[in-house]
One Martini backbone bead per residue (centre of mass of N, CA, C, O) as a GRO file, in nm:
protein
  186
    1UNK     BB    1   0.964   1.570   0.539
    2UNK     BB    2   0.897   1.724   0.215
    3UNK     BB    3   0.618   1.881   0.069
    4UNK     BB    4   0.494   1.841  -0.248
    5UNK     BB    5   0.418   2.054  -0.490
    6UNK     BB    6   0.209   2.126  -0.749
    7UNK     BB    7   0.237   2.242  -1.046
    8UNK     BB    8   0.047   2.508  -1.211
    9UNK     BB    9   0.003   2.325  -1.447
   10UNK     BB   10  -0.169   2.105  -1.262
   11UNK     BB   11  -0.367   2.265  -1.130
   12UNK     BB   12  -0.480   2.344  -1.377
   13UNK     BB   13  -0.587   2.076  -1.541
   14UNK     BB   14  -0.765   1.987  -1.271
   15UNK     BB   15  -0.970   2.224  -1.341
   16UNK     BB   16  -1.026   2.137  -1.644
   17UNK     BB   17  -1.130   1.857  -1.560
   18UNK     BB   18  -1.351   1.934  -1.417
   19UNK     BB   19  -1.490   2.122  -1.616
   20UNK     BB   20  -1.588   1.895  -1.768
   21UNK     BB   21  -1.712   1.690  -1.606
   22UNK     BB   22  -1.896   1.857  -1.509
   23UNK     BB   23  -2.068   1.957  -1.801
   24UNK     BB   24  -2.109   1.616  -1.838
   25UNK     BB   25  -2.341   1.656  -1.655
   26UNK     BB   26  -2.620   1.638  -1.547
   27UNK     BB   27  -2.876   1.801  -1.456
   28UNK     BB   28  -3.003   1.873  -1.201
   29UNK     BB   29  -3.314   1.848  -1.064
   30UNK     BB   30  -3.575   1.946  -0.931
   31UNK     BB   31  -3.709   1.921  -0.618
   32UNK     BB   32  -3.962   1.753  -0.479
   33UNK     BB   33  -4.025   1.993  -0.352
   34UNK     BB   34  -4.025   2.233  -0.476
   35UNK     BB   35  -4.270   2.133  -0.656
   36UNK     BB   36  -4.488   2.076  -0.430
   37UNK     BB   37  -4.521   2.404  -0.416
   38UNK     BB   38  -4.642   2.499  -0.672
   39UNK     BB   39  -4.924   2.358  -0.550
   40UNK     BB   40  -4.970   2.487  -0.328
   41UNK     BB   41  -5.235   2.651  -0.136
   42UNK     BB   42  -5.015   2.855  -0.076
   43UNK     BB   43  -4.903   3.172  -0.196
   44UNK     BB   44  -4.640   3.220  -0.059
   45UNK     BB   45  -4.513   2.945  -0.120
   46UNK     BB   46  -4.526   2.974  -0.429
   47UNK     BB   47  -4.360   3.226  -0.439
   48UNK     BB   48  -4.123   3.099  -0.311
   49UNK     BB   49  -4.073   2.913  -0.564
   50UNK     BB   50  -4.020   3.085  -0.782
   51UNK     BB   51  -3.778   3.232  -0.670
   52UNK     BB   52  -3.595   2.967  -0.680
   53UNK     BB   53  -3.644   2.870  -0.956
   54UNK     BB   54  -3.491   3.119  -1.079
   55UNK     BB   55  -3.226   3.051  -0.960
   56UNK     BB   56  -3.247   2.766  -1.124
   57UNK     BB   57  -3.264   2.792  -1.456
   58UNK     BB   58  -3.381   2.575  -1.539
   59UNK     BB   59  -3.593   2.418  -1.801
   60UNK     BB   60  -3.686   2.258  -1.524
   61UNK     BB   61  -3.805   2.576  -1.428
   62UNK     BB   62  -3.950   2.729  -1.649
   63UNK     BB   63  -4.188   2.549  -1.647
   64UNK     BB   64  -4.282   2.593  -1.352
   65UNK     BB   65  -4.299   2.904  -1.417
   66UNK     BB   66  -4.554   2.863  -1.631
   67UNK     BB   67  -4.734   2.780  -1.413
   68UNK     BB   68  -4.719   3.005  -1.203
   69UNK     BB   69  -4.818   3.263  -1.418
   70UNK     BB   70  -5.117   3.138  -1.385
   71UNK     BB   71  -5.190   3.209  -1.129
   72UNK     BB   72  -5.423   3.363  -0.944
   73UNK     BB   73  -5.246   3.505  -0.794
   74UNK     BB   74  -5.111   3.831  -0.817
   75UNK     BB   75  -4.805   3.734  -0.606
   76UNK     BB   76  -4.749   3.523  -0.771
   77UNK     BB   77  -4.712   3.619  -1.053
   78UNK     BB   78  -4.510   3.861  -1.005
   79UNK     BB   79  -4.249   3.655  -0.886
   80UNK     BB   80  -4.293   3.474  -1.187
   81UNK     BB   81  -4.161   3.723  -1.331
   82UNK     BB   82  -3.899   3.799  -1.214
   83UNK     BB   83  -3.788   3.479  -1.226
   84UNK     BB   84  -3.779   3.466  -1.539
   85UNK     BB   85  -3.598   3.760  -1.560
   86UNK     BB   86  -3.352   3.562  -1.476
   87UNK     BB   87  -3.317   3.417  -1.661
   88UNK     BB   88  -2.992   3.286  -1.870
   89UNK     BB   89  -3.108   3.008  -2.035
   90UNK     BB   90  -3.184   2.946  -2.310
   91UNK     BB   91  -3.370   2.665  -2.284
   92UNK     BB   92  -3.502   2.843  -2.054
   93UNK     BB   93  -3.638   3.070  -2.256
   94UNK     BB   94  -3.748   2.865  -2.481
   95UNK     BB   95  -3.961   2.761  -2.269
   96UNK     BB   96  -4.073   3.051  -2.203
   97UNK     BB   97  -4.187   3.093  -2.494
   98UNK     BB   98  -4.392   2.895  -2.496
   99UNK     BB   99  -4.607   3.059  -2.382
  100UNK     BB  100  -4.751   3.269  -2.593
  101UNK     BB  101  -4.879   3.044  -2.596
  102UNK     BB  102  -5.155   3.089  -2.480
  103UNK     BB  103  -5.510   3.171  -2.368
  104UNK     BB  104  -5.375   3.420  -2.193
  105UNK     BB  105  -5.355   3.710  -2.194
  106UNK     BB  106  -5.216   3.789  -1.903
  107UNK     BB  107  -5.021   3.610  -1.944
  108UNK     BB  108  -4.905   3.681  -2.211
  109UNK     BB  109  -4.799   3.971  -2.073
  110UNK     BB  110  -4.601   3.868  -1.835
  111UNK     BB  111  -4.420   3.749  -2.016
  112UNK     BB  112  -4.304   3.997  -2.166
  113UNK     BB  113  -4.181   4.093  -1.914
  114UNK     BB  114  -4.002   3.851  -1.874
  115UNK     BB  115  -3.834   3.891  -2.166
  116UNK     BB  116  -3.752   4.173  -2.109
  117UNK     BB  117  -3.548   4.085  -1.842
  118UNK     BB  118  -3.352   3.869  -2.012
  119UNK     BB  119  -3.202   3.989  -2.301
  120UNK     BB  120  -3.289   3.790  -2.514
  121UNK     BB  121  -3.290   3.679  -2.821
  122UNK     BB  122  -3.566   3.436  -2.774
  123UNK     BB  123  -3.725   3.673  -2.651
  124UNK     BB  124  -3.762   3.888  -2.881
  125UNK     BB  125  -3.881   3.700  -3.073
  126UNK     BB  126  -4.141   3.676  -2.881
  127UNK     BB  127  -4.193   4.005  -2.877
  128UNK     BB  128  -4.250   3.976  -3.168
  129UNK     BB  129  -4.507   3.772  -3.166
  130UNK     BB  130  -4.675   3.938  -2.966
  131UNK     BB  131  -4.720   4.208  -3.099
  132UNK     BB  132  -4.904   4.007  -3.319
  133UNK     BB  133  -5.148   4.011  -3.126
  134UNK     BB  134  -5.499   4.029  -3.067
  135UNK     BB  135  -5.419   4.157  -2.775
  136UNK     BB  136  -5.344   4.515  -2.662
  137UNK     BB  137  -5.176   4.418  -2.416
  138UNK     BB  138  -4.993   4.250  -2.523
  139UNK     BB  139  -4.866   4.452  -2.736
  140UNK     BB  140  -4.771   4.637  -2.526
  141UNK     BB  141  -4.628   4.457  -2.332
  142UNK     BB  142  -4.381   4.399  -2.547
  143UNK     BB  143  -4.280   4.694  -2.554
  144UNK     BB  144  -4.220   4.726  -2.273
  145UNK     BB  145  -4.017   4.455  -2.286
  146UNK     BB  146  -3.787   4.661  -2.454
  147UNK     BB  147  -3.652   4.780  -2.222
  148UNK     BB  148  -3.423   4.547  -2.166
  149UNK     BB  149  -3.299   4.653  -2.443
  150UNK     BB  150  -3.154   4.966  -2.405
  151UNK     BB  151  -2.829   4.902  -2.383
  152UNK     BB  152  -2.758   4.735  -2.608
  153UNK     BB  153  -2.526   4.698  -2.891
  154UNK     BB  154  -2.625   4.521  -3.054
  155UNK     BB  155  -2.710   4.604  -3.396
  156UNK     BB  156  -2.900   4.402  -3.453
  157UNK     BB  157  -3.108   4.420  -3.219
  158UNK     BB  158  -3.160   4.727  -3.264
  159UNK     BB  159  -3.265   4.698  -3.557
  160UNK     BB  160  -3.521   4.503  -3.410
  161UNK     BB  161  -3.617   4.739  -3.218
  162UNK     BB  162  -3.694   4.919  -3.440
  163UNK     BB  163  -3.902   4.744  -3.578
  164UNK     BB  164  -4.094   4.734  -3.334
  165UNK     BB  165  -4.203   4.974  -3.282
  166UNK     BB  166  -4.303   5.038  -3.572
  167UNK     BB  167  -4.523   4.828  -3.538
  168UNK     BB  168  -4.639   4.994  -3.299
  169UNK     BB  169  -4.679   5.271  -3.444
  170UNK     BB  170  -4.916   5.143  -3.630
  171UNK     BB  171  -5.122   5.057  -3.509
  172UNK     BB  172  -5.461   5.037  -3.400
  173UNK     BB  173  -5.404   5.122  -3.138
  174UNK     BB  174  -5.342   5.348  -2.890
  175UNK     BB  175  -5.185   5.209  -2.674
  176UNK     BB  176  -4.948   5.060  -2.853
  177UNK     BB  177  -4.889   5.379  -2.975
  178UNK     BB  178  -4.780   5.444  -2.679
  179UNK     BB  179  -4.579   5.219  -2.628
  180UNK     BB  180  -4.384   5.302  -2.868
  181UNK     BB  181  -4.302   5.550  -2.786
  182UNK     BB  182  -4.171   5.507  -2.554
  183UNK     BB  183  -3.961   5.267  -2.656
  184UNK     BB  184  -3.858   5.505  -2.833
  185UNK     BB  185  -3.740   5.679  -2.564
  186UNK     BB  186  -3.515   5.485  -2.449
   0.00000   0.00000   0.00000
């Protein structure tokens, strides 16, 4: 007996029906180990938790990404730099942009590089509100963080990045129009 295979267009088809069905299904929940991880007294587990997280890059990975950017240890926080800045999931850029609120000069400098370093537009958003924080080390962090969008071609983005410099190279501290300097010349 002679086994028939289906023509490539009825499995261009069942692939389009996976992917249409994978899509409407709700997003899997973060882990409730890892979840657990992000508590732990342990700053490894935590760091390492972080780094899982940035993988997971869903909106509810990046709540807990800024439950972790607040953390005392300063190994955990680089971590959960490193891990927003791979966040590449709009809804999860902007779970993580309301960081910004935050009265935590520290965390509100790291979250500037980590949203700098996902080069998205709700990003730079929150990097142009960061601008005009009232702690100047926040501020130059901002420009700092316009260096991930050095080589974007979108000219609405580039001419939005070029007004975020002029008003960094205004400011009334030296440190942030050191800071716009520089990002001028990236």
């Amino acid at each position: 007996m002679r086994r028939r295979s289906r023509p490539p267009c009825a499995a261009a088809a069942l692939l389009a029906l996976a992917a249409l069905l994978a899509a409407s299904l709700p997003a899997a929940a973060v882990d409730r180990d890892l979840r657990r991880l992000v508590k732990d007294p342990d700053s490894f587990k935590r760091s390492d938790a972080a780094r899982a997280l940035g993988r997971d890059g869903s909106p509810e990975a990046a709540e807990l990404l800024l439950e972790l950017l607040g953390d005392d240890n300063p190994y955990v926080r680089d971590h959960t730099v490193e891990a927003l800045g791979r966040l590449a999931d709009e809804p999860a850029i902007r779970v993580a942009a309301a960081g910004a609120r935050s009265k935590d000069a520290l965390f509100r400098a790291n979250l500037a590089d980590a949203l700098g370093a996902t080069r998205a537009p709700a990003a730079l958003a929150t990097l142009g509100t960061l601008l005009g924080d009232r702690d100047p080390r926040v501020r130059a962090a901002a420009l700092d963080g316009l260096w991930g969008y050095r080589d974007v071609s979108d000219e609405a983005v580039r001419s939005r990045l070029g007004e975020l410099v002029a008003l960094g190279a205004a400011d009334g501290d030296a440190a942030v129009r050191a800071a716009a300097v520089e990002a001028a010349g990236r």
